[in-house]
C-alpha positions in Angstrom: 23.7 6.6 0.8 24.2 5.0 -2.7 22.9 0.8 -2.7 26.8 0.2 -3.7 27.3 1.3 0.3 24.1 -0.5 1.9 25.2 -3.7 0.0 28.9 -3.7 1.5 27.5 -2.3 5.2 25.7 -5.8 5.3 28.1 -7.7 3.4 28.7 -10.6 5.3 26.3 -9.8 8.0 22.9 -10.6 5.8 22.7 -11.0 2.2 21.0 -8.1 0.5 17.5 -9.6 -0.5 16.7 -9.8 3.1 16.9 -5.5 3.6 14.9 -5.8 0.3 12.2 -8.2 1.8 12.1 -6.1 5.4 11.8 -2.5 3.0 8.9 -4.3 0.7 7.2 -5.8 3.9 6.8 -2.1 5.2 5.7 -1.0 2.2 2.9 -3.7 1.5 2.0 -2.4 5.1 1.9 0.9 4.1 -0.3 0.3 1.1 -2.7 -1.8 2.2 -3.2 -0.4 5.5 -3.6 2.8 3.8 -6.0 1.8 1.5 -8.3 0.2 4.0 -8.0 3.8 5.9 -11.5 5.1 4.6 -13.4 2.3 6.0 -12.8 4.1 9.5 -12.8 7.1 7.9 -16.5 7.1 6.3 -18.3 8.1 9.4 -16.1 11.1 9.9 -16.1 11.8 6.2 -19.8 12.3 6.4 -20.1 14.5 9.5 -17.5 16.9 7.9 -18.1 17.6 4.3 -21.9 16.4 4.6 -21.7 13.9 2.0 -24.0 10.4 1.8 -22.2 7.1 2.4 -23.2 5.8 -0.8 -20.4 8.7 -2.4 -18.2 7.2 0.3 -18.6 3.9 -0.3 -18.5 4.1 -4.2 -15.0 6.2 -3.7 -13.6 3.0 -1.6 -15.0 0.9 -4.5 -13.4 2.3 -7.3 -10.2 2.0 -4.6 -10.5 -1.5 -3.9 -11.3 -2.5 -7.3 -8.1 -0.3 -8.7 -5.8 -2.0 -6.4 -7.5 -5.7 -7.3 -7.3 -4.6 -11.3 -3.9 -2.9 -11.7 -1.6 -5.4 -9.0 -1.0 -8.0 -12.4 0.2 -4.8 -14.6 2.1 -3.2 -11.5 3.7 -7.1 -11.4 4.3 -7.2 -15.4 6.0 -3.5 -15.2 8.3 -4.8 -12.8 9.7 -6.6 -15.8 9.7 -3.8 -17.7 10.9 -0.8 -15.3 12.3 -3.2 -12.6 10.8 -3.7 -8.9 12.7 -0.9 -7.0 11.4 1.7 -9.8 7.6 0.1 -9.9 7.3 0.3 -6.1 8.6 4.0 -5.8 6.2 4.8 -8.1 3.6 3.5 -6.5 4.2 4.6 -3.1 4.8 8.3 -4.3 1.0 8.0 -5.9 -0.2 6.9 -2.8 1.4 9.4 -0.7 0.4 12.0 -3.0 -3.4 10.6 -2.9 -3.0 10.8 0.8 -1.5 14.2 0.9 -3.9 15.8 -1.6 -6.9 14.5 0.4 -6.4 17.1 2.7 -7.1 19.6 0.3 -10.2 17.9 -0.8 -13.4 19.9 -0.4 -15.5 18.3 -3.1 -16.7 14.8 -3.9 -14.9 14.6 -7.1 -11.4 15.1 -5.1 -12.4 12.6 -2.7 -12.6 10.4 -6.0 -9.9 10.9 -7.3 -7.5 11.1 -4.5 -8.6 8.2 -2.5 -10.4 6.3 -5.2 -7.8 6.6 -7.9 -4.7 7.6 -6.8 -4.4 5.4 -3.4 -5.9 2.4 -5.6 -3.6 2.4 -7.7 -0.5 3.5 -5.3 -1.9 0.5 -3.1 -1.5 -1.8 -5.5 2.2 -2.0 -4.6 1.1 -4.2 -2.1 -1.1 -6.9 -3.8 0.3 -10.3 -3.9 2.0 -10.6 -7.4 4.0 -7.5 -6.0 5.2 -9.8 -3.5 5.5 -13.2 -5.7 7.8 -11.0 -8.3 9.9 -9.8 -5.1 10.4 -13.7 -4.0 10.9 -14.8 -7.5 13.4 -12.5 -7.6 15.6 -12.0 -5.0 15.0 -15.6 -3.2 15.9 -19.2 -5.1 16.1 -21.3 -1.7 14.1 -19.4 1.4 11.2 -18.2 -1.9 8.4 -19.9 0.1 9.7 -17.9 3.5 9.9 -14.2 1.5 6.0 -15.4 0.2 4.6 -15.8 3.9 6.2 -13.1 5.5 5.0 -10.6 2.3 1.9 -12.4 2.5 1.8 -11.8 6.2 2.2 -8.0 5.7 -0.6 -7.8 3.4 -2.9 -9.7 5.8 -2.0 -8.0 8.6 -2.1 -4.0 7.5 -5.9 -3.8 7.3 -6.6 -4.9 10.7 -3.3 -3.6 12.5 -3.9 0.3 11.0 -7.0 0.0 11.7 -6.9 -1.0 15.3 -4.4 1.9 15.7 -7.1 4.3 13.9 -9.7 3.2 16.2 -7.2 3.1 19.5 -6.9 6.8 18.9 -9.9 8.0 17.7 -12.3 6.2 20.4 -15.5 7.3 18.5 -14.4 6.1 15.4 -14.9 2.5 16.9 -18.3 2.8 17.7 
């Protein structure tokens, strides 16, 4: 379905930047929520591939600093590549991080698929992300499309990892 036919399905029904606000809010979801996966994950981690939390934790490090670092040059290539292409690209490194952590076998993979790849890829979801998307798209409802983005990137962390825990009871404890 080309954007020309999305557009004219909601014509007159909802103006466009709202589907763009609802398809950025699940994707701020997706990349934060993913990038806070490992923290459930670390126990797990260890049992399986017999590595020491401190090569755990220093993989989530490098994630969490990546996603910190690169969200202000993600937000300045929007201007330069435009949003729709910047967040495509991100979400494809992060679910090509994800994926190709389940090939990983070695500590060097685990960096650099959920250290690089998903820190990077996550940084779709850091706030200037969202501020270009309201700056953007909204002139009148801007302060709305901040708090609900804003929202989404509050609430991924705790919401995937409530569903992590909820279905992997040891994981919790």
């Amino acid at each position: 379905m080309k954007p020309t036919t999305v557009a004219k399905f909601f014509a007159g029904r909802m103006h466009y930047a709202w589907v763009v606000l609802v398809v950025m809010f699940f994707a701020m979801l997706a990349g934060v929520g993913v990038r806070a996966a490992p923290g459930v994950m670390i126990l797990p981690l260890e049992r399986a591939f017999g590595w020491s939390v401190g090569t755990i934790s220093a993989a989530v490090s490098i994630n969490i600093i990546l996603m910190g670092f690169t969200g202000p040059f993600l937000t300045g290539l929007v201007q330069v590549i435009g949003l729709r292409r910047t967040i495509l690209g991100c979400m494809t490194l992060l679910a090509a991080g994800t994926g190709l952590s389940l090939l990983m076998s070695s500590p060097w993979q685990l960096f650099l698929t959920w250290g690089v790849m998903v820190g990077i890829g996550a940084g779709a979801g850091a706030v200037g992300m969202a501020a270009a998307l309201a700056n953007r798209w909204f002139v009148a409802r801007s302060g709305l499309a901040m708090g609900l983005l804003s929202a989404a990137n509050a609430a991924a962390s705790p919401l995937w990892l409530a569903v992590a825990c909820h279905r992997r009871p040891s994981l919790g404890q």
